[in-house]
C-alpha positions in Angstrom: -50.0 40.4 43.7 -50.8 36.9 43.0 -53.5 34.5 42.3 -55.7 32.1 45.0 -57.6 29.9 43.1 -60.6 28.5 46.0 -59.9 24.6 46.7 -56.9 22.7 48.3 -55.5 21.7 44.6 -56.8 23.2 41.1 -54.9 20.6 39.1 -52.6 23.3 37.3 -50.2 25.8 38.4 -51.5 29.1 39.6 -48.1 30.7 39.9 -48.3 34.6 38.5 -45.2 36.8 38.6 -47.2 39.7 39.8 -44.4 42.6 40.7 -44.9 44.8 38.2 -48.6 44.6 38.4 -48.0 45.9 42.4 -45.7 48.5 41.7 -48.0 49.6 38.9 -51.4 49.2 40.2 -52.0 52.7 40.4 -51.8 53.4 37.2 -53.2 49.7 35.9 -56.2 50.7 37.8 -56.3 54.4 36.4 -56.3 52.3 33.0 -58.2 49.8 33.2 -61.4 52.8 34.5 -60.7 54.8 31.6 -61.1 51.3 29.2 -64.7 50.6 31.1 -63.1 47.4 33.0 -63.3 46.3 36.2 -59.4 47.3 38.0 -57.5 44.4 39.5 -57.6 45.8 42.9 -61.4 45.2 42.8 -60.5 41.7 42.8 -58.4 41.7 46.4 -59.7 39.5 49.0 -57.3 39.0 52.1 -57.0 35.2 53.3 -56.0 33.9 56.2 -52.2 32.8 54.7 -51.4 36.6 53.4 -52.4 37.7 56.3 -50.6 35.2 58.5 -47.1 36.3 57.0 -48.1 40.1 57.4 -48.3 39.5 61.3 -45.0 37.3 61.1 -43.2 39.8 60.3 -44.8 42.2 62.5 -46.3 44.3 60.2 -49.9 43.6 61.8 -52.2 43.0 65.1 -52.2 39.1 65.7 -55.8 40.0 66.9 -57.0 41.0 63.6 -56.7 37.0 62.7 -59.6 36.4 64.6 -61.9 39.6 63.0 -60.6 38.7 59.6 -63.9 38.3 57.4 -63.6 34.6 54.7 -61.9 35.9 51.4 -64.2 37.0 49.2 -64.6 34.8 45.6 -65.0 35.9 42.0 -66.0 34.3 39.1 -63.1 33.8 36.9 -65.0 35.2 33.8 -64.9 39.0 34.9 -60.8 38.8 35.7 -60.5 37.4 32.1 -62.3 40.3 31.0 -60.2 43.0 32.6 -56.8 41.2 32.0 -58.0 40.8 28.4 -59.1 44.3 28.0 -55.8 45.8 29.7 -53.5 43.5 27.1 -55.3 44.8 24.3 -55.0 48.0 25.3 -51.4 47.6 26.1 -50.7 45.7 22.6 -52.2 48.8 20.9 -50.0 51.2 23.2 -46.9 49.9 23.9 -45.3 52.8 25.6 -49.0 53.6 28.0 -47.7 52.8 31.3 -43.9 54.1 30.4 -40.5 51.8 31.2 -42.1 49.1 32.8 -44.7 48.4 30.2 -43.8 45.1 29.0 -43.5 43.9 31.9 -46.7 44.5 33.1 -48.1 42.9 29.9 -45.9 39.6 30.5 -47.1 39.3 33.9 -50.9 40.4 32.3 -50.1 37.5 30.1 -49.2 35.2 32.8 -52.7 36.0 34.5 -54.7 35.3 31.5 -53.7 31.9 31.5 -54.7 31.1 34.7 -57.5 32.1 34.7 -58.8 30.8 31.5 -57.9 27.3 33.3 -59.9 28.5 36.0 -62.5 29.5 33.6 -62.4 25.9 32.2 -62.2 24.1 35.2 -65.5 26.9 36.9 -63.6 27.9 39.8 -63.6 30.7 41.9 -60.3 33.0 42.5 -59.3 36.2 44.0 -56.0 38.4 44.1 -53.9 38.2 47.3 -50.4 40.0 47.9 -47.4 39.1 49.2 -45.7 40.5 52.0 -42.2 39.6 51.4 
């Protein structure tokens, strides 16, 4: 899972090691519920460039390029929120999400700072995933 940020060029990097966060997002999304934030997966949008390298490699309809609906945009504010909420959860409980729970908070850590920049700079973002 990574981060769009809505323009050509935000002016910083938007790269977000997101692995973890995928292979966990079950359980990130169990989480962040039970803490009374909004789960990463709420903030999904697929654009026309994920999409584009799911039909590549022939994982998908070529047709559904032309049905695809424009990515949806969120205000940076509320992803700040839940990524906050889920490190401070995770800085409490070490051990909540087993083996692979530092990772997930480095990655957590990763998105928090791009946002914020987003927050700064008032852009709009939204989480995409990657196929490969």
């Amino acid at each position: 899972m990574y981060i769009v940020v809505e323009g050509d060029d935000p002016g910083y990097d938007i790269f977000v090691n997101g692995r973890a966060l995928a292979r966990n997002e079950d359980a990130l999304e169990k989480l962040a519920r039970s803490i009374g934030v909004r789960p990463l997966i709420d903030f999904f949008s697929a654009d026309q460039n994920s999409m584009a390298l799911l039909i590549e490699e022939g994982a998908g309809d070529p047709q559904l390029l032309d049905k695809l609906p424009p990515p949806q945009w969120f205000a940076p504010e509320e992803g700040v929120r839940s990524v906050e909420a889920l490190l401070d959860h995770l800085r409490n409980e070490p051990a909540q999400l087993g083996s692979e729970s530092e990772l997930i908070r480095e990655e957590l850590e990763e998105y928090a700072i791009v946002l914020r920049k987003t927050v700064e700079r008032n852009l709009r973002w939204h989480l995409a995933v990657s196929w490969r």
